[in-house]
C-alpha positions, -999 to +999 in steps of 0.1 A: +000+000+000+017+033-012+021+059+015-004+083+015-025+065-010-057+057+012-062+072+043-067+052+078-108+057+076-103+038+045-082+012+056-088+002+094-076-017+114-094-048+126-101-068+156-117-097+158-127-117+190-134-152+185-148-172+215-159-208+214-195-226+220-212-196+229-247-200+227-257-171+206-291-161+231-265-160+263-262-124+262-276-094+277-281-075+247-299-109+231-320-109+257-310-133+283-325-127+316-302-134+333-265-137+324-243-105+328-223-088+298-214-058+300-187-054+278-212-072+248-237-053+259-215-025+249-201-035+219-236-039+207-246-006+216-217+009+197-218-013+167-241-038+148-256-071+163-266-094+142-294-120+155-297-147+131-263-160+124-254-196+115-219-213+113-210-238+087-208-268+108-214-272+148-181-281+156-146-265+164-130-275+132-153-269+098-171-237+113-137-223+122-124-235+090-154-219+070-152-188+095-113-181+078-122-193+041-155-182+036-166-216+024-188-243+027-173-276+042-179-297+011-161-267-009-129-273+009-135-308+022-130-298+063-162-320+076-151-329+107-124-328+136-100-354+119-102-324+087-071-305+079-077-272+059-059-274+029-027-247+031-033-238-008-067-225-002-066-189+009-079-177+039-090-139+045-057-134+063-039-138+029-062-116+017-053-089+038-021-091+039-025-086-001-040-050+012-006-040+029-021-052+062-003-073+090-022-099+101-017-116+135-034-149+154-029-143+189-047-177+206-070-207+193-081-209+159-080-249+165-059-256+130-048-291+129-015-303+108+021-284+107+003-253+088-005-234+123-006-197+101-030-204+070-020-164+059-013-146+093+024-134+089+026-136+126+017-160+157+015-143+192+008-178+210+005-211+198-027-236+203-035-249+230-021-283+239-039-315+233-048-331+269-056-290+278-077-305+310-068-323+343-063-360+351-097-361+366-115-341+334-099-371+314-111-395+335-146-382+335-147-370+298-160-333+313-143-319+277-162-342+255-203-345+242-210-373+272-234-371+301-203-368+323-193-337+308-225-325+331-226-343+359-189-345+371-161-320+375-185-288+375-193-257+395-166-233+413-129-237+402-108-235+370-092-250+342-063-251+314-093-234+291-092-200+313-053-205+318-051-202+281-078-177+277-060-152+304-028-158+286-041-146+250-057-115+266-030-104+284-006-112+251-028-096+225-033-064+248+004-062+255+011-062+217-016-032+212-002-014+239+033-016+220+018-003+189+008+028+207+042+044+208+048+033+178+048+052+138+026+023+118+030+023+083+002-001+075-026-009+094-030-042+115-060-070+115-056-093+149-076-121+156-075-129+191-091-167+200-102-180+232-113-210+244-142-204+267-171-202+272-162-241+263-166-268+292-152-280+310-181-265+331-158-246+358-161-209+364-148-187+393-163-191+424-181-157+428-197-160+395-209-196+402-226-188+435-242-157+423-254-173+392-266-210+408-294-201+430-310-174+400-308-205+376-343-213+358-345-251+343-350-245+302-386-261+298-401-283+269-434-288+258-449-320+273-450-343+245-418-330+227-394-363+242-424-384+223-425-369+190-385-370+184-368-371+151-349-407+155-318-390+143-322-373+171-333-394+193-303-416+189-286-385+193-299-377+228-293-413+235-251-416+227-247-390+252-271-400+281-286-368+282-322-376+296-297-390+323-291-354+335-308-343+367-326-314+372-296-304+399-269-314+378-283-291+350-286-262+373-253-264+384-238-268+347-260-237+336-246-220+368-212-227+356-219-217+320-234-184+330-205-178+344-180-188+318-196-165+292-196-135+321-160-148+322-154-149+284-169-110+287-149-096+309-121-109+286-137-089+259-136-059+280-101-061+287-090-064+254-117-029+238-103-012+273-070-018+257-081-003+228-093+026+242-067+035+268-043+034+237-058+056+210-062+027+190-102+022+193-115+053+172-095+033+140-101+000+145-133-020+135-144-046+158-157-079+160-168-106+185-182-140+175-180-177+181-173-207+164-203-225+170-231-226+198-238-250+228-272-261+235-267-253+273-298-271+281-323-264+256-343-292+245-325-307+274-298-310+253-256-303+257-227-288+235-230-287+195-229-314+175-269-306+160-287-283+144-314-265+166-306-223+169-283-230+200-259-250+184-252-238+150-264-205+161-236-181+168-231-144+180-218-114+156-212-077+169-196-057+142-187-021+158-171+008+144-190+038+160-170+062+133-185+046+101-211+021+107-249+021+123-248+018+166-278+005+180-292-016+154-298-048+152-301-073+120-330-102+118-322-111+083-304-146+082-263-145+075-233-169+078-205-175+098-188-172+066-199-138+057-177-122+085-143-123+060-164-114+033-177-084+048-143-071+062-126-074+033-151-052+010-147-028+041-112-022+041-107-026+001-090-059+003-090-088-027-124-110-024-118-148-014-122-166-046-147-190-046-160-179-015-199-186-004-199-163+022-211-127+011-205-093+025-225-074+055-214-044+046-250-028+037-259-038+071-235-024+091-238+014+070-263+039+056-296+024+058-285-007+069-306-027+040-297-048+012-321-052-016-307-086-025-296-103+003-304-141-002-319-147+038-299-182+036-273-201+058-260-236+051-242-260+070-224-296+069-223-316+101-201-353+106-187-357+139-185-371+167-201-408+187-205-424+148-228-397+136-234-397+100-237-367+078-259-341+082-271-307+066-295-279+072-307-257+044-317-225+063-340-202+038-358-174+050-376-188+083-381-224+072-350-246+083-343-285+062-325-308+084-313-337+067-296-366+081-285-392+060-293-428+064-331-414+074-361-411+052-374-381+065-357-347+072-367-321+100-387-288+093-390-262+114-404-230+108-382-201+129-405-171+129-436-190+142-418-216+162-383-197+176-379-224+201-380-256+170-402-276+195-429-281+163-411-305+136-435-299+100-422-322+079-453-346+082-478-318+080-500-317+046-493-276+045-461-276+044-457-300+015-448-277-013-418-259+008-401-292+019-404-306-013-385-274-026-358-276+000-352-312-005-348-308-040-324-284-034-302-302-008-302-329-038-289-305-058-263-292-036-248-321-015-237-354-019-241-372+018-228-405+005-200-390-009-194-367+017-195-401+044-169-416+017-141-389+017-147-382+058-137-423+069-105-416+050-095-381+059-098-401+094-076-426+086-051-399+069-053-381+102-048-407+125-016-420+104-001-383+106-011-381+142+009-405+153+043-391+138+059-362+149+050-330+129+071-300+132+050-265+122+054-252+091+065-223+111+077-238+144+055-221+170+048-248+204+017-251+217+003-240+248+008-259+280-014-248+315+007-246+345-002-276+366-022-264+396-044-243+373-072-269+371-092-268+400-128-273+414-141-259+449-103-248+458-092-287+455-063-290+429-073-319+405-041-327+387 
């Protein structure tokens, strides 16, 4: 970028904060009654929120992948958690540093094989190590999608997670701080990744006991259990959550309340950081998730599905110089639109091939766009022998098909929010689902799709057990041992 060719309202920086399985109605500002965050609630008052956003696949590894590409899991063959992204397809971090910008990772952005930069020129702190919980979390799977993950290991204490998550913050601030006695020539994009509000479910112990005895039990209709989708049925079943008591769920909601008031204050840190330096009047930012976690609804844990909570994830876009504060955005978007968007913003190359389409209209003037397609899509093959899966979000009415099962889920969002009401079988609704089937046979190949996953597992499990050196040699993050703890007892 010549000096003096564009000036720094045309080229920003940018900051994006990207947390992981927060469930995208756990927020103040979304309306939660009773979680506490202020520092979102800010950001959302100073920028855009937008309400109805899905990721590409409800798990770490495609929806993070899809989050940095702008692409669909099929189009770059990351399914699942045994996936590695591809190093030859371009991320928006390649894009931007194409637009004279420096780009920087500081934290999780969960990329498996030796490419740990996918684009970003630089690499404040590595991921976090494998085996990132205690002895006892292992022992109880707490960090995997099993009942035990609720009812062991949870309530007041800490983990590796926050370890990490402190560790990022306190890195990425440090660096902006540094750059505020500095003379930039170009202008900086950061993404700064944290771990929580992720379980295991452990939060500190002031926000657990002020959270536990406020916590309301989410509630289902009383013959939902008995009108199940089997694919979902058999879901529920894998991970024994009709074994989950109504105390052991109000202790883990306790404990995720206060993990996303943890996660917050995090956020708060880093825009104070901002602030305090000069650096917050010229720098666009974002917050959002990977993916969503049930946290109860439907009586139902973690990702993994496809119900709002899940795939669902929060997006605040804020630049109180330039774009709309206030305002909020119903229409349906994409995980994948986020690179889109601040790319056309600060005048860097598109992503070829990309699915994911700018927000730009919505975040200035009139904050409309005449042609925006209302549509999300996502891939899903994971975890307990789960076969493929994919929703075909359009307008209100959400496709859920799983393969290997005759008949798909419908829901339709604007009369039915909570997706308690499945519509496939009903007469009226005959001419949409026959539309959005058609189309999901258009678009996706489950067989295939099953075909290419079983050996990208075997791929990764053959590289997993070598040694791999990075690309660019950056170790991962190990906690401190003593750092995982739960009602002051040390459990490593």
């Amino acid at each position: 970028m010549p000096e003096g060719e564009r000036t720094m309202a045309e080229c920003p920086n940018v900051l994006v904060i990207m947390s992981d399985q927060h469930n995208p109605h756990v927020m103040g500002c979304a309306g939660h009654p009773l979680v506490r965050t202020p520092a979102l609630d800010r950001l959302a008052e100073h920028g855009v929120r937008f309400a109805d956003v899905a990721c590409s696949g409800p798990i770490c590894v495609p929806a993070r992948a899809g989050f940095m590409t702008g692409r669909l899991p099929s189009d770059i063959r990351v399914w699942s958690l045994g996936c590695v992204l591809p190093s030859d397809i371009p991320t928006f971090a390649h894009a931007f540093n194409l637009a004279g910008y420096e780009s920087i990772l500081c934290g999780r952005m969960h990329f498996l094989g030796p490419d740990q930069f996918h684009g970003f020129q630089h690499r404040l702190l590595g991921e976090v190590e494998t085996g990132f919980v205690s002895d006892e979390d292992r022992r109880h799977k707490t960090y995997a999608q099993t009942a035990s993950a609720v009812k062991n290991v949870v309530g007041p204490g800490d983990s590796g997670y926050q370890a990490y998550d402190r560790e990022a913050v306190k890195t990425c601030c440090n660096w902006l701080r540094e750059q505020a006695g500095k003379t930039r020539e170009r202008p900086f994009m950061m993404v700064t990744g944290l771990v929580s509000p992720h379980n295991p479910l452990r939060c500190e112990a002031d926000l657990f006991e002020s959270y536990l005895p406020q916590v309301e039990l989410p509630q289902v209709p009383e013959a939902y259990l008995s009108g199940l989708h089997p694919a979902i049925r058999a879901w529920r079943e894998r991970r024994e959550v009709d074994s989950i008591t109504a105390d052991e769920t109000r202790r883990a909601l306790a404990a995720y309340l206060g993990l996303v008031t943890f996660t917050d204050r995090l956020v708060g840190r880093i825009v104070n950081t901002l602030a305090e330096t000069g650096l917050l009047e010229h720098t666009i930012v974002v917050y959002t998730t990977d993916h969503g976690d049930m946290a109860g609804e439907h009586g139902m844990w973690w990702k993994s599905n496809f119900y709002q909570g899940s795939i669902g994830v929060p997006l605040i876009i804020a630049w109180p110089t330039r774009f709309r504060q206030g305002a909020t955005v119903n229409a349906v978007a994409s995980l994948c639109d986020v690179g889109p968007t601040l790319l056309d913003v600060c005048g860097a190359p598109p992503l070829p091939g990309a699915w994911g389409r700018s927000l730009r209209g919505f975040l200035e003037t009139d904050g409309k766009i005449s042609d925006w397609r209302n549509e999300a899509v996502a891939e899903y093959s994971g975890l307990l022998g789960e076969r493929p899966a994919y929703m075909l979000r359009s307008g209100p009415w959400k496709l859920n098909t799983y393969l290997g099962y005759d008949e798909p889920q419908l829901f339709n969002l604007q009369e039915d929010p909570d997706e308690f009401h499945d519509r496939a079988a009903d007469p009226a609704c005959a001419r949409i689902k026959a539309e959005l089937i058609q189309r999901v046979k258009d678009e996706w190949d489950g067989k295939g799709v099953e075909r290419l996953i079983k050996l990208r597992w075997k791929m990764h499990e053959m590289l997993q057990a070598l040694e791999h050196k990075p690309l660019n040699a950056i170790p991962k993050w190990r906690p401190p041992r003593g750092v995982n703890t739960l009602e002051g007892k040390i459990l490593e």
